[in-house]
C-alpha positions, 0 to 999 in steps of 0.5 A: 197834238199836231194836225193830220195834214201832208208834209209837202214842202213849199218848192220853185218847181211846184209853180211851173209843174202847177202852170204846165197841168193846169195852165199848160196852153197858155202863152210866154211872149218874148221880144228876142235880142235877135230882134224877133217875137218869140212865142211859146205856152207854158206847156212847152217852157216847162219840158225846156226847162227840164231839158236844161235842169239835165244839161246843168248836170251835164256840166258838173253842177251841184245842188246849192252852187250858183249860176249866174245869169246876165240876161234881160226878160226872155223866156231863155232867162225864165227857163233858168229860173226853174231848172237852176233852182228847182234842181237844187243849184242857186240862181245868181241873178247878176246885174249887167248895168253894174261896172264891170270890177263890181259885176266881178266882184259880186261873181267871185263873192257868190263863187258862181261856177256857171254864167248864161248871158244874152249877146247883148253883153258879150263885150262886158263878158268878154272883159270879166272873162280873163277876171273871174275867179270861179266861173268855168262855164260860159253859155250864150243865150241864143241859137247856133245861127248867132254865135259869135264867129270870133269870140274872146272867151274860151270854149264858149257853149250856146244855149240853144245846143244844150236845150237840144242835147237832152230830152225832158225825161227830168223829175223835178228834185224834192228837198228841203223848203229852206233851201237856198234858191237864188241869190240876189246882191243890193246896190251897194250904194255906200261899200260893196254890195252884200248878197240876200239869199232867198230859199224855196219856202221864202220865194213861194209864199212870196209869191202866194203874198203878192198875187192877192187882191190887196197885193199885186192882185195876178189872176188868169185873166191878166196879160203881165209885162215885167218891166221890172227886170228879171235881174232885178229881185226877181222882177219882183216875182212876176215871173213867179206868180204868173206860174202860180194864177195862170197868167200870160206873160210878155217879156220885153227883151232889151227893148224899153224905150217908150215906142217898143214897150208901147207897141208891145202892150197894144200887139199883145193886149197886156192889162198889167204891167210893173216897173220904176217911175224912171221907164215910165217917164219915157212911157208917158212921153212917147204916148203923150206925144204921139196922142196914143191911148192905151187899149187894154193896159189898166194896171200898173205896178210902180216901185223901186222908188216913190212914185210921183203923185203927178206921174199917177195923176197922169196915169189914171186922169190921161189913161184911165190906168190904175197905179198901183204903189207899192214898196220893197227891198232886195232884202224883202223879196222884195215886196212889203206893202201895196197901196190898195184902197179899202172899201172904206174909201169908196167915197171919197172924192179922186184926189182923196184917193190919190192921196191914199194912194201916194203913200207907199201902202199896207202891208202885205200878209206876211209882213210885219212893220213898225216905226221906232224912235231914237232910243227904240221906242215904238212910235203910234200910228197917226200919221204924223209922227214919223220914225225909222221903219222896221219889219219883219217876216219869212220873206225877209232877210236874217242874215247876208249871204257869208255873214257880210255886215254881222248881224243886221236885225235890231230885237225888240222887247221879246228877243224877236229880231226887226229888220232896219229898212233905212227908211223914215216913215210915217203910218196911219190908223188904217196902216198906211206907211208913207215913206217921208226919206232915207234916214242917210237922206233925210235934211236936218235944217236947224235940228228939223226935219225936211222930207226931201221926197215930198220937195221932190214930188211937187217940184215933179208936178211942174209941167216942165219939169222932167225929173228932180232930186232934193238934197241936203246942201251944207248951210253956214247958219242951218247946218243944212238946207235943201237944194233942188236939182232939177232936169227940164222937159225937152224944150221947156222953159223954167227960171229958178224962180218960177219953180220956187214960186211953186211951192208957195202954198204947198208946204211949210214956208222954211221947207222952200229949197234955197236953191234951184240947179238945172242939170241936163241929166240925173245920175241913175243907179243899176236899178234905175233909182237916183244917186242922190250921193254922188249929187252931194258930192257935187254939189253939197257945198253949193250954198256954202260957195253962195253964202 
């Protein structure tokens, strides 16, 4: 017997039509690139969006074609948000820190039939332009007074004139829950990146897992500014739930250096905020320099790799904000666990809450995981075994976008399919899952493991030091040992054997790198996260070279 309930399908467009009548005078701020703050409520993006969802028609744009989008955090770029996906188009989320042949390559593979790109990534369309395959439709995300005056690429359209065009006369479509909303593509650290397609239903309990109290916890009252960018997984549905809870939302633009990030959080009296360890290193350097506190700001989001532990330390001993850690994947949504203390930790002492709060978290309901051994076998919970990560769950990815890769589930006992996240990762009683290293980073010293991540953060718990990575080095007697990398703090004075001297006492003797190399720059992916594999390009055979 079925229960007596109306059939209402879970769509992208419902959120803003829910912030428009129930939240509708609430404020979007954003930081413009032409340079001005730029303000407007929930009310008046809604009636945009509408008026842009009847200009994609305008331009031959088809439920379930993509359109593509190289723009920062803006309200221009939330208003494509909806109108794409809530007319039945896909969004196509590009990333504009990617090479120019791979932002080519992604566009052609997605076939996008549109591309909308803020001004300040004109040069890079202006030499993808004469490259891609699909795209018959350049718009430019600005007004008419900063079009450009001599423009390579043919019969460019200004965003401003389209909004302009048509009038918010627009009932939002009512389809299918899974269908496809938007496109996001991973890294493609090893070949090339492979696309994760989201639909409506995925995206909106997403967004209903995230703003829980144990997840992100998004409410009305917050003032919520993504760091996280919008061409990122979505600025890991921010954009989303902010529409869901009511929320005021301050969009950065391009500017996210330390000053401009902390002028807005003090100007706009954000109390949250979300983004990589990497933007925060230069948050904490420019308040810690200048003596700043920060006035309203008490929640933090940080992800897209481990946090630190001194990083958080910082943040809630020097500044009294939360840190919350949590962790994901394109292929999640992108996230799956938040590392939000029970009431059963009440009591304990600061740094035994840090702790727990250094591990990567629970998971979010939704979510599902477990750790597997080499043959498949599943692991306990103790904390102390670890094993690669699996999960599943129905924002998790079953398929890539055209089939790339084949199957990439692994099936269990019963037939139900695990997704294989390529992380190694210990979880506890309480379920807690600490991600100890990639399995394609893990460093096998003599048949045992060496978690490079926890290398990593002590030698980040040094006060001069800046950034560090750890990577396996090629050893004659051991196969492999780890060797440090290291980027010292501006002015800083560090020898080799200082900083190995600080490892005495916080882990096991024969975990101790062997080596120590000062660099003057870490190489950071497109999404912030170091590259590790370029490092072992480079220096793999160091230790063999020394021996």
């Amino acid at each position: 017997m079925n229960g007596l309930m109306m059939q209402q399908p879970l769509l992208i467009s419902s959120l803003l039509v829910h912030a428009e009548r129930h939240h509708g005078d609430q404020e979007v701020v954003s930081r413009r690139v032409e340079g001005d703050i730029h303000r407007c409520t929930y009310r008046e993006l809604a009636a945009r969006s509408r008026r842009m969802a009847k200009a994609l028609a305008t331009l031959g744009v088809q439920p379930g074609q993509r359109v593509a989008t190289l723009a920062w955090n803006g309200y221009r770029h939330m208003e494509l948000y909806y109108a794409v996906s809530g007319s039945g188009a896909v969004l196509h989320t590009l990333n504009p820190r990617l090479h120019p042949d791979h932002v080519v390559y992604i566009a052609d593979h997605a076939e996008d039939q549109v591309l909308f790109f803020d001004m300040t990534f004109l040069p890079l369309i202006e030499a993808i332009a004469p490259r891609v395959k699909t795209i018959k439709t350049f718009v430019a995300m600005t007004d008419r007074a900063h079009m450009p005056k001599d423009s390579k690429v043919a019969n460019l359209l200004c965003f401003e004139d389209l909004v302009d065009a048509n009038d918010d006369r627009f009932e939002w479509p009512v389809f299918d829950e899974n269908q496809a909303s938007s496109l996001c593509y991973t890294s493609g650290t090893t070949g090339n990146p492979k696309g994760v397609l989201y639909s409506h239903r995925s995206t909106v309990l997403h967004t209903f897992g995230i703003a829980l109290p144990d997840a992100l916890n998004c409410s009305s009252r917050d003032t919520i500014l993504p760091v996280v960018p919008m061409f990122h997984v979505n600025a890991w549905g921010l954009p989303y739930a902010a529409c869901m809870m009511g929320s005021k939302l301050v969009f950065p633009g391009p500017g996210l250096d330390g000053k401009s990030l902390y002028e807005l959080f003090e100007a706009e009296r954000v109390t949250m905020s979300a983004g990589v360890p990497t933007v925060w290193q230069g948050l904490l350097a420019y308040v810690e320099a200048n003596g700043l506190k920060f006035s309203t700001m008490r929640r933090t989001v940080i992800g897209g790799s481990a946090c630190p532990p001194a990083m958080m330390k910082t943040f809630e001993e020097g500044y009294d904000v939360q840190v919350l850690h949590a962790w994901g994947m394109t292929e999640m949504s992108p996230v799956g666990t938040a590392a939000v203390l029970k009431g059963k930790h009440a009591g304990l002492s600061r740094e035994q809450r840090l702790a727990v709060q250094a591990t990567q978290g629970r998971v979010v309901y939704g979510v599902d995981m477990k750790i597997v051994g080499a043959n498949g076998e599943e692991l306990p919970w103790d904390g102390k075994v670890s094993g690669e990560l699996l999960v599943r769950g129905p924002w998790i990815i079953s398929s890539y976008f055209k089939g790339e890769g084949g199957d990439p589930l692994v099936p269990d006992a019963r037939g139900r399919g695990w997704f294989p996240t390529g992380d190694v990762a210990t979880i506890d009683a309480d379920g807690y899952m600490h991600i100890t290293d990639r399995s394609k980073d893990v460093i096998k010293s003599g048949g045992e493991w060496i978690g490079s991540i926890d290398l990593e953060n002590i030698a980040m718990a040094h006060p001069s030091v800046a950034m560090a990575a750890c990577i396996a080095a090629r050893h004659a007697k051991w196969d492999e040992r780890p060797l440090l990398i290291v980027v010292k703090k501006p002015g800083a004075e560090l020898t080799r054997e200082e900083l190995l001297a600080f490892f005495e006492g916080r882990i096991a003797k024969w975990w101790t790198p062997d080596d120590v190399v000062f660099v003057d720059a870490i190489p950071l992916g497109a999404t912030g996260k170091m590259l590790k594999n370029r490092l072992r390009e480079q220096y793999g055979d160091r230790l063999l070279a020394a021996g």
